[in-house]
C-alpha positions in Angstrom: 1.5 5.5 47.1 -1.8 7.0 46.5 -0.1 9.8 44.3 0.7 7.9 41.3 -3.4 7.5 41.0 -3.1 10.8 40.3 -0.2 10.9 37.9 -1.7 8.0 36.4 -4.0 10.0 33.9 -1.4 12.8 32.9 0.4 9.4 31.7 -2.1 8.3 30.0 -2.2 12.0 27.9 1.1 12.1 27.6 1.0 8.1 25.9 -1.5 9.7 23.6 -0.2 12.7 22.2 3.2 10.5 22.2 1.4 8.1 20.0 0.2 10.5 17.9 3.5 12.2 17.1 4.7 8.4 16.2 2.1 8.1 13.5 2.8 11.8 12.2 6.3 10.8 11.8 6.0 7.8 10.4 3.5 9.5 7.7 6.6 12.0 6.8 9.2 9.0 6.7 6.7 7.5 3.8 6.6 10.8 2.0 9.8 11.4 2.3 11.1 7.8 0.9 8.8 8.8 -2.0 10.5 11.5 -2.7 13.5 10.2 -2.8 12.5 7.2 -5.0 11.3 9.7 -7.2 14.7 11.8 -7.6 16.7 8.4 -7.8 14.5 8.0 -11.0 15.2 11.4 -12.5 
């Protein structure tokens, strides 16, 4: 059992960096709706 101590932190990086990439994408899905708003208006 003592093993998943050590996966424990590459977890924890991998939660991160998954995080991350959420808030990125949710950042282009905004811009992107924008965009679109803005050619529906054309």
């Amino acid at each position: 059992m003592e093993f998943m101590a050590y996966l424990a932190p590459v977890a924890f990086v991998f939660a991160l960096a998954a995080s991350s990439q959420v808030g990125t994408l949710k950042k282009e899905v905004e811009k992107l709706k924008a965009e679109v708003e803005e050619l529906k208006n054309k």
